[in-house]
C-alpha positions as CSV (number, residue, x, y, z in Angstrom):
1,X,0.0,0.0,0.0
2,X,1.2,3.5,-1.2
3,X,0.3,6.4,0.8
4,X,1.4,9.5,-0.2
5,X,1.2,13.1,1.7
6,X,0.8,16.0,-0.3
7,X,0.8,20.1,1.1
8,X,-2.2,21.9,-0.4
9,X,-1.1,25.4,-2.1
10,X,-2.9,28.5,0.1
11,X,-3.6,29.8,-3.2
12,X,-5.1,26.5,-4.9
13,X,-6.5,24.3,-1.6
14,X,-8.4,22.0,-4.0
15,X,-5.6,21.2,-6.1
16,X,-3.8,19.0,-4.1
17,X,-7.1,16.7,-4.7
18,X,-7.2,16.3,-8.1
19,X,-3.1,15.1,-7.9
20,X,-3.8,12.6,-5.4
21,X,-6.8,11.0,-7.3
22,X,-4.7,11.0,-10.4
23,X,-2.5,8.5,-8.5
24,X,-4.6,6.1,-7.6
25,X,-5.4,2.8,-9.8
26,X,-7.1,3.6,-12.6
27,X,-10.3,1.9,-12.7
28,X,-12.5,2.1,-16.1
29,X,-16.0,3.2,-14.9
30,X,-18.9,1.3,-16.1
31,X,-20.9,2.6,-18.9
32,X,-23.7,5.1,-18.2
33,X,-27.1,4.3,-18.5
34,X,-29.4,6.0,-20.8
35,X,-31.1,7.5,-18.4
36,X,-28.4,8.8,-16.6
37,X,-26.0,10.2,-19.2
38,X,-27.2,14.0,-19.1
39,X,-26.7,13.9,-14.9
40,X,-23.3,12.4,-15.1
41,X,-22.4,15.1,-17.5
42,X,-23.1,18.0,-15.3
43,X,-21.6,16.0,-12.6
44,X,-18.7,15.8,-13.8
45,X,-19.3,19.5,-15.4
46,X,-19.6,20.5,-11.7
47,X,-16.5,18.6,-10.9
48,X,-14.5,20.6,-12.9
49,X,-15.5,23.6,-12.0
50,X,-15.1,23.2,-8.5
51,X,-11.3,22.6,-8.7
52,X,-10.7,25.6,-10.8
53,X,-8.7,28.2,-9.1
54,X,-9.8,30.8,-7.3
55,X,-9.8,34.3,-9.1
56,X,-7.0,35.9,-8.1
57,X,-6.9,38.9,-5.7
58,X,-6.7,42.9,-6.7
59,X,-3.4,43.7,-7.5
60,X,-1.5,46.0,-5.7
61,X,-0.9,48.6,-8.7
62,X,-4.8,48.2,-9.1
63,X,-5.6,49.2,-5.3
64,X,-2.8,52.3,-6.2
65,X,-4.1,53.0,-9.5
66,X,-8.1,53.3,-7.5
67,X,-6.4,55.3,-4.6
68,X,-5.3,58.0,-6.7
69,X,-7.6,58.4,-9.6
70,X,-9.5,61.5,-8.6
71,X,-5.9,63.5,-7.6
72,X,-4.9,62.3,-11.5
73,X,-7.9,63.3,-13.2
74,X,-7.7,66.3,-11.4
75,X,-3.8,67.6,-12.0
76,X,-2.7,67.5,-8.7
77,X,-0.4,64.6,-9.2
78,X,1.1,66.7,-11.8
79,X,0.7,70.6,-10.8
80,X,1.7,69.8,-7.2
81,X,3.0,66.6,-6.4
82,X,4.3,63.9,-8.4
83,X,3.1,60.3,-8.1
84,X,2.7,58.7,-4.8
85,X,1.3,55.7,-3.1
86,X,-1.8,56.9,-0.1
87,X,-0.1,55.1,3.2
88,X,-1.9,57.1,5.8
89,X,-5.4,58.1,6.2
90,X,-6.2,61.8,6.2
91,X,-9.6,63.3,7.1
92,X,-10.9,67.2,6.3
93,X,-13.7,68.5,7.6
94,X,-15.0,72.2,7.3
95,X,-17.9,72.4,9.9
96,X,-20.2,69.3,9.1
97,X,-18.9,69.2,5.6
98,X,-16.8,66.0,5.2
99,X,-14.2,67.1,2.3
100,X,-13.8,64.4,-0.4
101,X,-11.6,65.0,-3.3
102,X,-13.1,67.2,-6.5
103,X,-16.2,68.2,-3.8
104,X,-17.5,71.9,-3.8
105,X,-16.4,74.1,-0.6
106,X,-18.0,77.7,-0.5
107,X,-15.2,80.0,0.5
108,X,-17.8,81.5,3.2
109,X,-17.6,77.6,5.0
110,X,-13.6,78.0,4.8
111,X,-13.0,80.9,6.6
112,X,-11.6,79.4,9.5
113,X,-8.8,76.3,9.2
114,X,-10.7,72.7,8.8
115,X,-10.5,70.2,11.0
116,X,-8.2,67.8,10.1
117,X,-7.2,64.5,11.4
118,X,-4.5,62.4,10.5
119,X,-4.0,58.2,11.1
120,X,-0.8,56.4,12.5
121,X,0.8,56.7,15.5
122,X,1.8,59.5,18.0
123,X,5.9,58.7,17.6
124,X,5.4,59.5,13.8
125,X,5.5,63.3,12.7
126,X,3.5,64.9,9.7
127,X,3.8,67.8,7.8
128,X,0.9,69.8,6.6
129,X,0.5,71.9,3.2
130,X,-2.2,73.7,1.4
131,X,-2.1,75.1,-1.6
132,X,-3.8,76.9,-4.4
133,X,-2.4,75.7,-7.9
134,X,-4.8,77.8,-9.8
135,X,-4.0,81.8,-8.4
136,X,-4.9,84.1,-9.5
137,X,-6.7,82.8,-12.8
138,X,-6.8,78.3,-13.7
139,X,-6.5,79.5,-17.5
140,X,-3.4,82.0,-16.2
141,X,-1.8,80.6,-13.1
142,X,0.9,83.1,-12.8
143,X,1.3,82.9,-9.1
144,X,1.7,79.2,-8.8
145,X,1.6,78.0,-6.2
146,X,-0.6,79.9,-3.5
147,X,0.4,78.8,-0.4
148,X,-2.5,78.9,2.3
149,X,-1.2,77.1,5.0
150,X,2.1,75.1,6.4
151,X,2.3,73.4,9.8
152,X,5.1,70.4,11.1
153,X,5.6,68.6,13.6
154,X,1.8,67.0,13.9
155,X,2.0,63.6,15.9
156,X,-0.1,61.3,14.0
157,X,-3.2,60.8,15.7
158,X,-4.3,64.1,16.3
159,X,-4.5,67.1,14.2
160,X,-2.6,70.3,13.3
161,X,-3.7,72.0,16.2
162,X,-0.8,69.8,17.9
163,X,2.0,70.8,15.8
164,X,3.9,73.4,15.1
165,X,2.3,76.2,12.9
166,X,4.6,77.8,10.5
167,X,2.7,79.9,8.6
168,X,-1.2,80.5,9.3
169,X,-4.4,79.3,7.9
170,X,-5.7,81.7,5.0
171,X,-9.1,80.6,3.7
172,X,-9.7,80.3,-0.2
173,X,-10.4,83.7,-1.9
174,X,-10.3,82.2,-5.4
175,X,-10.6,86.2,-7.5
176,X,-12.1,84.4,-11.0
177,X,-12.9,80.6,-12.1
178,X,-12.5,77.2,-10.3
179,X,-9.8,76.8,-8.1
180,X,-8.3,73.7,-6.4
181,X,-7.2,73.9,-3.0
182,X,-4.6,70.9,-2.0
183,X,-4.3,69.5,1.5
184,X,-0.5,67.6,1.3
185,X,0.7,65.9,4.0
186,X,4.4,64.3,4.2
187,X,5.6,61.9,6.9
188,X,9.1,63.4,8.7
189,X,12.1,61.7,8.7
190,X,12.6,63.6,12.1
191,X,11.4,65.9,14.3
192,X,11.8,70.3,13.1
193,X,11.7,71.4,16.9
194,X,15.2,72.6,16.5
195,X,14.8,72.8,12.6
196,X,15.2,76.5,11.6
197,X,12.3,76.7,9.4
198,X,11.3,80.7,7.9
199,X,7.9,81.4,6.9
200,X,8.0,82.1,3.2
201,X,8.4,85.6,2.3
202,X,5.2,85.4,0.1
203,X,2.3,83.4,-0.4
204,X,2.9,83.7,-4.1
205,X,5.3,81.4,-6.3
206,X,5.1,78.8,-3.4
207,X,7.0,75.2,-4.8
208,X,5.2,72.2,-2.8
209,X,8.4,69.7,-4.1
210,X,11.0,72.2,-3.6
211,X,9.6,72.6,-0.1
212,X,9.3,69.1,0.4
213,X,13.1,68.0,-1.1
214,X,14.5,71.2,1.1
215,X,13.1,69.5,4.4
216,X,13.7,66.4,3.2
217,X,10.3,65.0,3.5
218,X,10.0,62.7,0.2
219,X,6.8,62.4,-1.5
220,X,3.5,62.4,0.2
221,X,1.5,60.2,2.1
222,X,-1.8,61.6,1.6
223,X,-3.5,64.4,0.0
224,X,-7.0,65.3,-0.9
225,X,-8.1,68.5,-2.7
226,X,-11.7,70.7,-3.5
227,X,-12.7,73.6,-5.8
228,X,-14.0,76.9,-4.5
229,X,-14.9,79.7,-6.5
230,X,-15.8,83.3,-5.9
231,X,-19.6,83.2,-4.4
232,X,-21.7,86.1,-5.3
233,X,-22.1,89.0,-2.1
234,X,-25.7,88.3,-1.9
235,X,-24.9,84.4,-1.7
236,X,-22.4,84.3,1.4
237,X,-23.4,82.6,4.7
């Protein structure tokens, strides 16, 4: 007697099955009856199927490509950052108003900064940018970037309010057409308490990767952006 011991694949657990039945004596099974033929045939249809391999899971370039779809669609990988994978989870708010990429903020809601939380844990320190690739005019962006708001040293967890603010919050005041405002955030190689870091001279002509390669910071870990345009006076709330 033969016995033989064979290690199903995680990936194919059914497959070891079909090996170990193609060892075994070969026996010629009997003829079918009449009656029986169409059964046997889906039996065996059946049969087949059921060792067939699973499909195989999203791929991780797939999961990527999903991730940061809306960001390529719209220019910010591109404009303002180059391409990144998302590794830590970001939320916006402004008031009630949960901020998902390509939504609709009314400047009038963004007068004060957002609230903004950030994933991972309190050891590992974030840096925060927003910015305006679209000032003054999207069809003549002349003063690209507009930067409306830098701040380091946030412990993940918790939110900007826990870091260190290096230049302050200006809402969006987007003068003519559509404008995108970007929330970037980088994950720090180390901590910029004793960092000498100088608020930029202007908001104008702001470089989000020249900021990013002079602190050393890489390439993001999350971002999400929304539009704003001017609202009519009689509009404002």
């Amino acid at each position: 007697m033969l016995f033989i011991i064979l290690f199903p694949s995680p990936s194919y657990p059914l497959q070891f099955i079909y090996v170990f039945l193609t060892l075994l004596p070969y026996k010629t099974p009997p003829p079918p009856s009449p009656s029986c033929s169409s059964s046997s045939s889906q039996h065996f249809n059946s049969l087949s199927l059921s060792l067939s391999p699973p499909p195989p899971p999203p791929s991780f370039f797939m999961i990527m490509a999903v991730s940061v779809e809306p960001l390529v669609v719209g220019r910010v990988i591109g404009d303002v950052v180059d391409m990144f994978v998302p590794t830590v989870s970001m939320s916006v708010y402004f008031g009630p108003k949960h901020v998902t990429n390509g939504c609709d903020i009314k400047p009038s809601m963004a007068t004060n900064p957002p609230k903004v939380v950030v994933s991972g844990h309190t050891d590992d320190l974030y840096t925060l940018v927003m910015t305006d690739p679209d000032a003054p005019s999207p069809s003549e962006p002349s003063m690209r970037e507009w930067v409306h708001w830098i701040v380091v040293d946030i412990p993940g967890g918790t939110s900007p309010s826990k870091g260190k603010e290096i230049l302050p919050y200006m809402g969006p005041r987007p003068p003519v057409g559509i404008h995108r405002y970007i929330l970037v955030l980088f994950r720090q190689r180390y901590s910029m308490k004793d960092a000498v870091i100088q608020q930029p001279a202007t908001r104008a002509n702001f470089n989000t990767r020249a900021f990013a390669n002079q602190l050393d910071l890489g390439v993001p870990v999350a971002t999400i952006y929304f539009n704003a345009q001017k609202e009519p006076a009689n509009k404002k709330r």
